[in-house]
C-alpha positions in Angstrom: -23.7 120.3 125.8 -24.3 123.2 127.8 -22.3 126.4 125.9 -21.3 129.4 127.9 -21.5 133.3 126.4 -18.4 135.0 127.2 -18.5 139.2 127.1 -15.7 141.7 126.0 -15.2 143.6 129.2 -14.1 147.1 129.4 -11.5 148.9 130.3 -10.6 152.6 131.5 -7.6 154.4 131.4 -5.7 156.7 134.4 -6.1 160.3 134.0 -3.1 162.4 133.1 -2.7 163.9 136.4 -3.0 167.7 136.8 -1.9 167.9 140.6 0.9 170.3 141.1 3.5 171.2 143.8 0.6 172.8 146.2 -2.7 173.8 144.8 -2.7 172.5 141.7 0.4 174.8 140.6 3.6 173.0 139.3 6.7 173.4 139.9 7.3 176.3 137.6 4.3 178.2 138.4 5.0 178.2 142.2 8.9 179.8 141.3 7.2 182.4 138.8 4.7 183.1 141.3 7.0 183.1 144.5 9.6 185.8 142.4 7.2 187.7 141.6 6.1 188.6 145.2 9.2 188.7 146.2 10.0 191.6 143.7 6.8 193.4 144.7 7.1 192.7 148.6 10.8 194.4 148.8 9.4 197.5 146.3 6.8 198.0 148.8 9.9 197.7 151.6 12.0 200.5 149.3 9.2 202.7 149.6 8.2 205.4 146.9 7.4 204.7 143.3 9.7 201.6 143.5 6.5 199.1 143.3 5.0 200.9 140.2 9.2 200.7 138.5 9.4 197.1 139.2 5.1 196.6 138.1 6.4 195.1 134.3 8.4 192.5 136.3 6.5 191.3 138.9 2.6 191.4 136.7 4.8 189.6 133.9 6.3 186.4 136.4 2.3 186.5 137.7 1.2 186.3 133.9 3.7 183.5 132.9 2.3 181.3 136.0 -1.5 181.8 135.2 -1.9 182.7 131.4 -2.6 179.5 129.8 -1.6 179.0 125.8 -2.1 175.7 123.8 -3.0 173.9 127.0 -0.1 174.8 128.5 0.9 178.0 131.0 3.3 180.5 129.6 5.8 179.7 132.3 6.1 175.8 131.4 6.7 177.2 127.4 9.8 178.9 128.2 12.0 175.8 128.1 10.6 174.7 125.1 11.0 177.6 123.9 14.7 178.1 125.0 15.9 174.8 124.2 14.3 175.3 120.4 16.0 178.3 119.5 19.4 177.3 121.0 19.2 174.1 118.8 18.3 177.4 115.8 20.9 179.2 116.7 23.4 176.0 117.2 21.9 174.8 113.7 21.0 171.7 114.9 17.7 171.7 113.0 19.4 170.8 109.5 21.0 167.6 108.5 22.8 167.0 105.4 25.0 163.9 104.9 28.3 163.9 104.1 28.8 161.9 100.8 32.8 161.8 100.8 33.0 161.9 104.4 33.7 158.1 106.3 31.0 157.1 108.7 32.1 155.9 112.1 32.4 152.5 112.0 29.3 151.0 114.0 27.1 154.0 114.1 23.4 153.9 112.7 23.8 157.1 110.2 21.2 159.1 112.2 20.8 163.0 112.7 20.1 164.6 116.2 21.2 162.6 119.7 20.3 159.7 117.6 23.5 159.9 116.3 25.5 158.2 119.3 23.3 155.3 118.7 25.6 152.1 118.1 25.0 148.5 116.4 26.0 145.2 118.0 25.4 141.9 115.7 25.0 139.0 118.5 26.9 136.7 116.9 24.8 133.8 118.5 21.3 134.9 117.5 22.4 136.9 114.6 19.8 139.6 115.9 21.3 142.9 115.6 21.2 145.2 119.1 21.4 148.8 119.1 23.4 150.7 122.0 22.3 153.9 123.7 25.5 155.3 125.4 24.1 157.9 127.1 20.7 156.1 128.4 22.8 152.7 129.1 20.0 151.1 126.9 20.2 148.0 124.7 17.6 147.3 122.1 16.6 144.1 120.3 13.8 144.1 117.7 11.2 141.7 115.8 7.9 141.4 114.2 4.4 139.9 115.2 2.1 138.8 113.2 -1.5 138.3 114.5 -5.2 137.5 113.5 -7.3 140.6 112.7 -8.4 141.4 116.6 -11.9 143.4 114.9 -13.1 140.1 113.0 -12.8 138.0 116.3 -15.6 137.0 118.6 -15.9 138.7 122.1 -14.7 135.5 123.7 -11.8 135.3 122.5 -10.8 139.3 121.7 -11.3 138.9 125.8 -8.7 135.9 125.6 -6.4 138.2 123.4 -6.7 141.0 125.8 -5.8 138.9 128.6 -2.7 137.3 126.5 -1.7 140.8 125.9 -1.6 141.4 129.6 0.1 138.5 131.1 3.2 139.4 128.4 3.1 143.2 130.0 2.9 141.3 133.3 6.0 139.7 132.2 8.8 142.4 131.3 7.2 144.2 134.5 8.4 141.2 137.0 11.6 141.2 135.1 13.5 144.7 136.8 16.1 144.9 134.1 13.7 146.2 131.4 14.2 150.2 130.6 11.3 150.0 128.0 8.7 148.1 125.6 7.5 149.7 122.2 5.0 148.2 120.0 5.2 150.0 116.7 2.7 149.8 114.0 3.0 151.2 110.5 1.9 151.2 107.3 3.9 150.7 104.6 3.1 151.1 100.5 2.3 147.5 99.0 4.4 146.6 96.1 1.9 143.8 95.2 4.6 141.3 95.6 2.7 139.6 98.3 -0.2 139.4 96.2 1.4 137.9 93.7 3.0 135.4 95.2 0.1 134.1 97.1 -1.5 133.8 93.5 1.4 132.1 92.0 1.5 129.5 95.1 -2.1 128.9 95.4 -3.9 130.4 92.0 -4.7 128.4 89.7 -4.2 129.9 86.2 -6.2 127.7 83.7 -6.5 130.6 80.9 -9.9 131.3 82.1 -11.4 134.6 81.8 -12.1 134.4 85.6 -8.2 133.8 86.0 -6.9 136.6 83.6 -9.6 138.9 85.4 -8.0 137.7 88.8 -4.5 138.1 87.4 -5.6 141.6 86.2 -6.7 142.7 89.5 -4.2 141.9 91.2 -1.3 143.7 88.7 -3.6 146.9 89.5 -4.4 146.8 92.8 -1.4 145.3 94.5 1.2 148.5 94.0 -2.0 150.7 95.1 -3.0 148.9 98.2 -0.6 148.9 102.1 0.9 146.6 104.6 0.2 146.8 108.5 3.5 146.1 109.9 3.6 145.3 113.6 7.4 145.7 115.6 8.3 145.0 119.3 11.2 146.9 120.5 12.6 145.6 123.8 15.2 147.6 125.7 17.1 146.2 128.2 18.3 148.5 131.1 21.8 148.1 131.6 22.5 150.0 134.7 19.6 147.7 136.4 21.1 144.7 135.0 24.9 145.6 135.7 25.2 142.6 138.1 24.2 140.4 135.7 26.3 141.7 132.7 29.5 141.8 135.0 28.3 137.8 135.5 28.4 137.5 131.6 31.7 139.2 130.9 31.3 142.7 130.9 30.6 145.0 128.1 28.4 145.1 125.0 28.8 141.4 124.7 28.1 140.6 128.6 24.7 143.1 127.7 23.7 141.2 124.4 24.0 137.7 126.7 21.4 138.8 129.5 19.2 140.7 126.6 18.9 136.9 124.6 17.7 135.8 127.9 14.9 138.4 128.3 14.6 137.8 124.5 13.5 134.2 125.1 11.5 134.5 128.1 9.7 137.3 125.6 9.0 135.5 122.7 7.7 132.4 125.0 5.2 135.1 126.6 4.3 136.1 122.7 3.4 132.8 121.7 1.5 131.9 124.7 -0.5 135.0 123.8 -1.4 133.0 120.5 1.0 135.9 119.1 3.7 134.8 116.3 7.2 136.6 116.9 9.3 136.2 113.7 12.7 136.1 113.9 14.7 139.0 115.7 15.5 141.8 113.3 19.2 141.8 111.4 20.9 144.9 110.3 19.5 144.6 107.1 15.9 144.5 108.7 16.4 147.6 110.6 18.4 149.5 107.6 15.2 148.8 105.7 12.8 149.7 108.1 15.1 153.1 109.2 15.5 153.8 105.6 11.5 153.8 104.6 11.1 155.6 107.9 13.0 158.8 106.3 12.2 157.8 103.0 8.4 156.2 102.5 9.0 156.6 98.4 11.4 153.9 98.1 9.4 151.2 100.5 7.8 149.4 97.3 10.9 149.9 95.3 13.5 147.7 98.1 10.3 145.5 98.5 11.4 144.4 95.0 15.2 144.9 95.8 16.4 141.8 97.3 19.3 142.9 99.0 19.7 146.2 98.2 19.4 149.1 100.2 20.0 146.8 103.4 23.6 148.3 105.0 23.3 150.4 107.7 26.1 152.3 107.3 23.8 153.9 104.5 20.1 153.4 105.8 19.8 157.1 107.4 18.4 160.1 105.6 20.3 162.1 103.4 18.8 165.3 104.0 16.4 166.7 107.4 14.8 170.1 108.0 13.1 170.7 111.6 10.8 173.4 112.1 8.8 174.6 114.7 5.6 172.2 113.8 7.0 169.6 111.2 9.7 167.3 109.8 10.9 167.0 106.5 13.3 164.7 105.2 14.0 163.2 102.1 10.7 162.2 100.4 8.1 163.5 102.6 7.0 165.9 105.3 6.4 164.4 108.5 4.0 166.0 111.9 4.2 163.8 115.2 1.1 163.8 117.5 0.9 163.3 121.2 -1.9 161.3 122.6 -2.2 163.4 125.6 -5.7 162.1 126.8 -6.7 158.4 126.8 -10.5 157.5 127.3 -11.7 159.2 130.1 -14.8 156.5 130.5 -14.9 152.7 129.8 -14.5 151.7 126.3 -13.4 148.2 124.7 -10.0 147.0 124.0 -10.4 147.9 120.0 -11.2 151.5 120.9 -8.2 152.3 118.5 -9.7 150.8 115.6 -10.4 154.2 113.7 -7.1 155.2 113.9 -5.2 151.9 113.4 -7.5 151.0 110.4 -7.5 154.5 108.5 -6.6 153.8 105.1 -5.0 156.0 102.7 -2.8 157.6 105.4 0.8 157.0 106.1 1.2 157.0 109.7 2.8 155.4 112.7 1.1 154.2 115.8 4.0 154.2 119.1 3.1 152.4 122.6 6.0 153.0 124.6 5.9 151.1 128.0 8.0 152.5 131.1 8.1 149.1 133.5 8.1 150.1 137.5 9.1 148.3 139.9 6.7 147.1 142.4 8.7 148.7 145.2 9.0 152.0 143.0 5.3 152.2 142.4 4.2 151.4 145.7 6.5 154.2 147.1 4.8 156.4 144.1 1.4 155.7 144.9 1.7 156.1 148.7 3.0 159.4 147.5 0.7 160.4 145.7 -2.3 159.6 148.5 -0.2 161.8 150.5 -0.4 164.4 148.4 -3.9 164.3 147.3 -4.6 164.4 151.0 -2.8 167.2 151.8 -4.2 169.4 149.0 -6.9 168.1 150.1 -7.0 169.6 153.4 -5.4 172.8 152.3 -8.6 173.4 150.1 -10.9 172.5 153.1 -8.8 175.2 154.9 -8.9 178.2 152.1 -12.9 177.4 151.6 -11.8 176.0 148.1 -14.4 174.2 146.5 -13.2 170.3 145.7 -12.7 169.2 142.0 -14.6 166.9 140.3 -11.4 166.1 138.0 -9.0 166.3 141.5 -11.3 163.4 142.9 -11.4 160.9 139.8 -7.8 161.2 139.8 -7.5 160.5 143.3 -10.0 157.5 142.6 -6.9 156.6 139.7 -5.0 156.5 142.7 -6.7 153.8 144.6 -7.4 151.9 141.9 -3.0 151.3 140.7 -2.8 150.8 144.4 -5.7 147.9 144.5 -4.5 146.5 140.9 -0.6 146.4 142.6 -2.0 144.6 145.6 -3.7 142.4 143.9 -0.3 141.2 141.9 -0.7 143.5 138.4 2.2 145.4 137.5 2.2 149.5 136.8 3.3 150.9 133.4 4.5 154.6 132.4 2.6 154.9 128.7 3.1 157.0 126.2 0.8 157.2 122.4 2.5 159.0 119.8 1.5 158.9 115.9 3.9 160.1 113.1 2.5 161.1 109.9 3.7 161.2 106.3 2.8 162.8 103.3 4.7 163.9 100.0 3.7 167.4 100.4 2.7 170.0 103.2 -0.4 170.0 102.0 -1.4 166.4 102.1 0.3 166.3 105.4 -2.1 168.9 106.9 -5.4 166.9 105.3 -3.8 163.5 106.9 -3.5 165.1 110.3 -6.8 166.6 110.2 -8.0 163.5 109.5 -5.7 161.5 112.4 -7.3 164.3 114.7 -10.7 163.6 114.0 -10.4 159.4 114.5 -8.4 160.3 117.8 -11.9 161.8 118.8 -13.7 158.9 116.9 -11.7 156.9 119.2 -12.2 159.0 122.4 -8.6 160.4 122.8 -7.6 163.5 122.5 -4.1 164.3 120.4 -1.9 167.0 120.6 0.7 168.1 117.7 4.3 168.4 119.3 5.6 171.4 118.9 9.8 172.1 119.1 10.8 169.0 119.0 9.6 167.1 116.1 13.3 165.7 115.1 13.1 163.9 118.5 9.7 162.9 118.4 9.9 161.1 114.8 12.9 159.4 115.9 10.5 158.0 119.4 7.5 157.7 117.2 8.5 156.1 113.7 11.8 154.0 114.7 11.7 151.1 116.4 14.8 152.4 118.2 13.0 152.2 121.8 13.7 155.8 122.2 11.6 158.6 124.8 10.9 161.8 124.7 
């Protein structure tokens, strides 16, 4: 019987495109720059010492364009800037709860713009859905299970990977998807698991092999952690407004289209040799929002049964924002951006030292933007036009061509081949959320995320001004971009 050798192929990510309006300069840098010769152009019209009067304005615009800080040019850190200390000055970075206030009825108990998020219980499916008013979004949520991808042969990581990729394939044929987000966390072990698989399959005989056993686990169960693994799936309700009008209208016309993209979802999981458990309840997510905030009580409503599983009471009690951290009420939290992928081939576990560092409580966030085929194909032909253009300028100026401005222009190319060819084209986003009980022990467990990221060949950036919003993307399973 003749046996064939199957290989792990690799794969290579897009660049994170650095074109700009013309140039290379973005938007922002081409208005600093343009008001800035305007300013000196009409002092050199006025005549007299008006150029050297107006010299702070003008050598300050050219500054902000072309001084770079952090990886970004002073010009695009002005809105971040602005927008952090209005929120300062607005005191929107605290959150306290009200204890004797009443709750609107339906609302998740979330600070920030996650507080107009709504539930919906589908009374058919029993899932619970959560409402974004203001990005027309409806969310349903559940949790896969899967074999450990590292201990599998090549063959068949090769047969996960292609799994994985016909289930992308299909929310991106659907249209009426806003967004995908696989989240997954770690969570403290309470060493119930442990010991119920030794209750269920030990067998205690009043050996000294079976009281050692039984030892062990008692001491290592409440030290060791869970890898939790969430889908989010968010249905776009102004793409699929036909459809809900066809089903009634409203939230419940919504939920009725989302159980059918729910279904063809979970049929895609399975035939990835995934295992989709049932779609989350309200007293799934209340858990799961309420260990978010809170890690400290994870191995405490492990043990609960059903308490600590109302919404109504699941968000945090307390949140401080600053400028490069969270904190809320058991631990400080720091949300990185993956900002570079791989720049050269690597295998589909690349992310291995970052999903499998132990000791660490973190969050690992895909978010997945579906386009439309018509979308991207306008977008890439687009883009070729731009490339070619700057192109040509450069040839024109004697600029000397990029080696960074061609592999992105190879990028190009290769979306436009892969959409030919039938694949659809995603918007990605990475980010990682990190806890710790103390400042401290947050900055050691970000050093250490930073230093797998490189391990793992990407390049991670800490968020800065807008870590409320960025926990909320990063740690819930709320389907929510920055």
């Amino acid at each position: 019987m003749a046996t064939t050798d199957y290989e792990l192929s690799p794969v290579k990510f897009s660049r994170l495109t650095t074109r700009g309006i013309i140039l290379g300069l973005s938007l922002p840098q081409v208005i600093a720059l343009a008001t800035g010769a305007v300013i000196f152009i009409a002092a050199l019209y006025a005549g007299g010492p008006a150029a050297l009067y107006t010299a702070p304005v003008w050598l300050t615009m050219a500054a902000l364009a072309v001084v770079g800080v952090g990886g970004r040019k002073l010009i695009e850190w002005v809105p971040i800037t602005g927008h952090w200390v209005w929120r300062k000055a607005a005191r929107q970075t605290a959150y306290r709860r009200r204890i004797v206030g009443p709750r609107p009825a339906g609302t998740l108990a979330l600070p920030g713009d996650a507080a107009a998020l709504r539930q919906y219980e589908d009374p058919e499916s029993g899932a619970v859905m959560v409402h974004d008013p203001h990005a027309q979004t409806l969310t349903a949520i559940l949790e896969v299970t899967h074999s450990a991808f590292v201990l599998m042969d090549p063959g068949e990581q090769e047969r996960r990977v292609h799994g994985w990729g016909r289930v992308l394939s299909t929310v991106c044929r659907s249209g009426r998807i806003a967004r995908v987000q696989v989240l997954e966390r770690t969570v403290p072990d309470s060493g119930s698991g442990l010991s119920q698989w030794w209750a269920e399959h030990g067998r205690d005989d009043g050996s000294w092999v079976a009281k050692t056993y039984a030892e062990l686990i008692e001491r290592a169960g409440p030290a060791g952690e869970r890898h939790i693994t969430t889908l989010s799936l968010a249905l776009d309700m102004r793409a699929a407004s036909r459809q809900i009008r066809s089903a009634g209208g409203g939230i419940k016309g919504a939920a009725e289209v989302l159980r059918q993209e729910m279904h063809t979802l979970t049929t895609a999981l399975r035939a990835a040799d995934l295992k989709p458990s049932d779609w989350y309840t309200p007293g799934d997510l209340a858990v799961m929002l309420r260990t978010a905030y809170d890690p400290q009580i994870a191995a405490t409503l492990d043990r609960a049964g059903d308490i600590g599983r109302d919404l109504a009471t699941a968000g945090p009690v307390a949140v401080e924002e600053t400028w490069v951290r969270l904190r809320s009420d058991s631990a400080h939290h720091a949300v990185l951006w993956v900002s570079q992928w791989p720049r050269s081939q690597v295998y589909p576990g690349f992310l291995a030292p970052i999903l499998l560092s132990s000791g660490i409580r973190r969050a690992v966030t895909l978010l997945y933007d579906p386009v439309r085929s018509d979308q991207a194909a306008r977008d890439i032909r687009k883009k070729k036009t731009e490339y070619i253009s700057d192109q040509s300028q450069r040839q024109r100026i004697g600029q000397i061509e990029d080696a960074s401005q061609s592999a992105e222009y190879a990028d190009v190319l290769q979306q436009e081949a892969d959409l030919t060819a039938g694949h659809g084209v995603l918007r990605y986003t990475g980010l990682i959320a990190i806890s710790a009980p103390s400042i401290d022990e947050l900055d050691a467990a970000v050093a250490a995320i930073e230093q797998a990221a490189i391990q793992a060949s990407c390049e991670t950036r800490l968020l800065v001004g807008q870590q409320a919003q960025a926990f909320v993307a990063a740690a819930l399973p709320l389907g929510r971009g920055l």
